[in-house]
N, C-alpha and C positions, 0 to 999 in steps of 0.2 A: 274220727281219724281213719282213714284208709289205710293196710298194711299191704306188705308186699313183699314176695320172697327175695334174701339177696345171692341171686344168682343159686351154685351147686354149693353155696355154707347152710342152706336152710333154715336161716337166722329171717322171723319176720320182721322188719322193721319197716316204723310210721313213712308215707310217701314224701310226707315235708320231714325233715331233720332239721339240726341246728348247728353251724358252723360257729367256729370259736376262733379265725383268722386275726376279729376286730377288736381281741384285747393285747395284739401287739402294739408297738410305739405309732406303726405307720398310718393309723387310723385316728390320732388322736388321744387325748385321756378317756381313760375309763378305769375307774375306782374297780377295784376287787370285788364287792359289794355289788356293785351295779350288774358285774357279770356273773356272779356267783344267781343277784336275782334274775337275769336272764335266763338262766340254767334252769332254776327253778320253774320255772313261769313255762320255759317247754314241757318239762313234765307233769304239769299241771294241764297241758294240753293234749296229754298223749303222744309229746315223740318220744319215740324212746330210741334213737339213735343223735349222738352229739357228737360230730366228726372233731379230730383238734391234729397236732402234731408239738414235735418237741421245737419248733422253732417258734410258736407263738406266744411272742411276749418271753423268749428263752423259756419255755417252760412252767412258763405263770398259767398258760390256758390249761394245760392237765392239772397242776396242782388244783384249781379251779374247781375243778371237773371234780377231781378225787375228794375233795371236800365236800361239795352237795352231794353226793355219790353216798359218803361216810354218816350225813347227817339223814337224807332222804331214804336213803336202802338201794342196793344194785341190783335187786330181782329187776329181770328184764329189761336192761337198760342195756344197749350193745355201742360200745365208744370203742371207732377205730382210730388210730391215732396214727403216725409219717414218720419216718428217719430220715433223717437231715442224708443228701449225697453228701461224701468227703472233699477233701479240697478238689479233686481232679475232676470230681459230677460224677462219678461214679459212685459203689457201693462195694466197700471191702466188706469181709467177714468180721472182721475186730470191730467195726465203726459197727456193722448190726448190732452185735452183740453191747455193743456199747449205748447204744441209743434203745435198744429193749429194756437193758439196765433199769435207766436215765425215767424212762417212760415208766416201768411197774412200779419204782417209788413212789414215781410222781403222786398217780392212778390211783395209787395202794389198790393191787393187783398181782398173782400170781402169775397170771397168763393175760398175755393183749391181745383183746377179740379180734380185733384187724391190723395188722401192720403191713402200710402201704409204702412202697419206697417214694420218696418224696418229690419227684419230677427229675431224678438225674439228668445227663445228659443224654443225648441218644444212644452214643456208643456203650451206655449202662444195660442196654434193652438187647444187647448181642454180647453177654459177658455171662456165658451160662452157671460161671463158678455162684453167679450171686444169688438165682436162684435155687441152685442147690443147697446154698446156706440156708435162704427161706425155709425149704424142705427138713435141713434137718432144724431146726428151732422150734418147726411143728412137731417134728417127731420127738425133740424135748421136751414138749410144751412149755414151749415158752412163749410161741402166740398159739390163739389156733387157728387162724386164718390169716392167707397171703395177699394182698394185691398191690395195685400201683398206683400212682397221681401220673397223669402224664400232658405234658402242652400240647402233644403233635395226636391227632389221628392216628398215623403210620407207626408211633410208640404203642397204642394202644394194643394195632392189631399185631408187633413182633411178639410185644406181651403174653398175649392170651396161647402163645405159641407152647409155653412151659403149663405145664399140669398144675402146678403151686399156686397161680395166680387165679384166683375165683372172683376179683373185682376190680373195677377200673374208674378213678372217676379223671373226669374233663370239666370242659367248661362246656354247657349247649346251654342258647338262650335264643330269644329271638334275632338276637346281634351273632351268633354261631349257629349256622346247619348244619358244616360238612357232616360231623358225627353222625346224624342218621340219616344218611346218603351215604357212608364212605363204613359205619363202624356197626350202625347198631341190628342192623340184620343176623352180621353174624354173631356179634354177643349171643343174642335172644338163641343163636342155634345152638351157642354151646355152654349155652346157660351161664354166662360170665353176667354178674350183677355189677349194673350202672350205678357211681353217684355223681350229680352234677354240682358241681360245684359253683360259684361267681352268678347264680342264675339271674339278679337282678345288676349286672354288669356295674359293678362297682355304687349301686344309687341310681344311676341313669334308669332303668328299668323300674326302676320305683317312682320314677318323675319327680325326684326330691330334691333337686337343684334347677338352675339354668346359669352360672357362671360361675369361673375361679373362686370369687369370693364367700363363695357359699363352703370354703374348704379350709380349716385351718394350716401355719405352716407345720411344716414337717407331714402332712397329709399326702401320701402319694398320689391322690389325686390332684391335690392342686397343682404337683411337678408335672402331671400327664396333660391339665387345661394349658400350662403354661408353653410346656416344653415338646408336648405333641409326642404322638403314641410311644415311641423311644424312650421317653424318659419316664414310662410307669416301672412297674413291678414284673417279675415275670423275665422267663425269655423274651426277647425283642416288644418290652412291656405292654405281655399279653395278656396277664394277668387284671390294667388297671381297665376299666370300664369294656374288658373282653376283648381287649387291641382296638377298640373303637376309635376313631378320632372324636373328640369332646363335643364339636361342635356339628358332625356328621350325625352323632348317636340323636343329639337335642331335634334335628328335624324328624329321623325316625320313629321317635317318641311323639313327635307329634304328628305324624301319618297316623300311629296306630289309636291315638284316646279314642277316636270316632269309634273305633271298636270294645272298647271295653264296657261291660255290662255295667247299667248302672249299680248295682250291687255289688259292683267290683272296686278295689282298688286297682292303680296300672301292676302294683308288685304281686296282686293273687291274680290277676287277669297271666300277669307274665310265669308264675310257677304251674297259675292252669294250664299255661299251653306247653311246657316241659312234661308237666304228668300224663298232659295228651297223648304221649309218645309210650308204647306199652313198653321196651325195652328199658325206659331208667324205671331203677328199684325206689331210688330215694333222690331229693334234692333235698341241699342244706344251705339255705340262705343262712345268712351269720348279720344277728343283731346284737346291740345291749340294752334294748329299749325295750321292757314287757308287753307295752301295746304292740309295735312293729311284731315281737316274736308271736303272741296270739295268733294277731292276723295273719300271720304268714302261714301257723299253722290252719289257720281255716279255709287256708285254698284249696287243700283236699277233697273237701265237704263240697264243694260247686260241683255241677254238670260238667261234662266236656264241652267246648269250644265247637260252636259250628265251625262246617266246610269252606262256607265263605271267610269267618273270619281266616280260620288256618291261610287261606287265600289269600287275603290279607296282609297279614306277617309276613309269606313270601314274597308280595310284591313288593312289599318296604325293602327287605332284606335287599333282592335283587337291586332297586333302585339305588338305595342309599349305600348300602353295609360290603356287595359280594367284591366289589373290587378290591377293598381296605383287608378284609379278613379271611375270604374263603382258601387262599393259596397258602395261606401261611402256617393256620395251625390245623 
């Protein structure tokens, strides 16, 4: 496993992580058990970063966490976890303090290595009062580090504006470039640590489907195959397959297999070309599957990606992708 600093908290963590998004309701069932052995099976791999938040599953993915955490041992294991915005998308001082709470129980944790605000709204990212609270919660220790979850670019870089915030993650995949075109030159300048998050664009990037039915209901993606990008998750559902249209992504995916090593699968072909990018510190695919979470950790361990393919990827993007996603987020 490859490690990598994140950003000015000088916390090393693995270059693959493990997202914990898909033991909420919207992905389907998954037993406790199943994701507890997820957890496990990363650390068996060497990540040692498990990104989660208080809205996954209401709080089932940290209790989660805090459990193998309890049985396995927390030397070196660095889990940043989200505060839910309040009703208005914004971020009061009571609701942090309330969702750090929420979160150290969960954890079983005195301090929360990360706490990222959880994609507010925009007008959250010009409300200086909130990161002042950041600042002082640090100075209490009650996390010890700040950053944000944001959908927009343009949130990312108000962001990095406040001193408190050392991390930021997005979404970049090969279905999203703006980010480094638009964000990641100047992270890397001011030492602000990347996580990417969605990088296998809901499954699509792992070539694990081709229609509706491969989704059960209540599955946000099958509202996004049915109902067209609007009706995923996410601001203006950007969240479901990366704002992709369902049936726009399925031709991209198949521009790009001609490029994938055969030693590859398309989901470590698609996190190799994320690690390609020096600026992200970590990507967190989120599985419950031990095989899927292995392999994903073993993307690391590949070569970089030739020139041509990078080549490649963007001419897909351009072709298929830039119209549907570049302006948006």
């Amino acid at each position: 496993m490859e490690y990598r600093t994140l950003g000015s908290t000088e916390v090393d963590v693995s270059a693959v992580g493990l997202g914990t998004w898909n033991v909420g309701p919207s992905w389907g069932d998954v037993s406790d058990e199943q994701a507890r052995d997820a957890i496990r099976t990363a650390l068996d791999a060497d990540v040692n970063l498990i990104d989660t938040a208080e809205v996954y599953g209401d709080g089932r993915a940290e209790r989660l966490i805090g459990e193998v955490l309890d049985e396995r041992g927390r030397d070196g294991v660095f889990v940043p976890t989200k505060a839910a915005p309040d009703e208005d998308g914004g971020h009061s001082g009571a609701g942090l303090r309330e969702s750090i709470d929420g979160s150290k129980e969960r954890l079983g944790v005195e301090t929360v290595d990360l706490l990222q605000l959880h994609c507010p709204e925009t007008q959250a990212f010009y409300d200086p009062s909130t990161f002042e609270t950041l600042e002082e919660l640090q100075e209490e220790g009650e996390i010890a580090h700040a950053g944000v979850s944001v959908e927009k670019v343009e949130e990312a870089d108000k962001a990095i504006e406040y001193p408190v915030v050392e991390t930021v993650q997005l979404i970049f995949n090969p279905f999203r470039h703006r980010p480094a075109e638009r964000f990641f030159e100047r992270a890397a300048a001011e030492d602000v640590g990347i996580i990417v998050r969605v990088p296998l664009a809901s499954g699509l990037l792992a070539d694990a489907f081709d229609s509706s039915e491969d989704f059960e209901e209540g599955d946000h993606r099958k509202s996004a195959t049915e109902g067209g990008v609007d009706a995923g998750i996410g601001r203006a559902g950007g969240e479901t397959f990366a704002g992709v249209p369902f049936e726009t992504g399925l031709d991209a995916v198949a521009d790009l297999r001609p490029y994938v090593p055969e030693e590859m699968s398309m989901a470590q072909f698609t996190l190799r070309w994320i690690l390609d990018h020096d600026a992200v510190s970590t990507v967190i695919p989120g599985s419950t599957t031990p095989d899927h979470v292995e392999a994903n950790a073993a993307a690391a361990d590949f070569p970089e990606l030739s020139h041509e393919t990078h080549g490649a990827v963007r001419d897909s993007y351009e072709e298929h992708l830039y119209e549907h996603v570049h302006h948006r987020w």
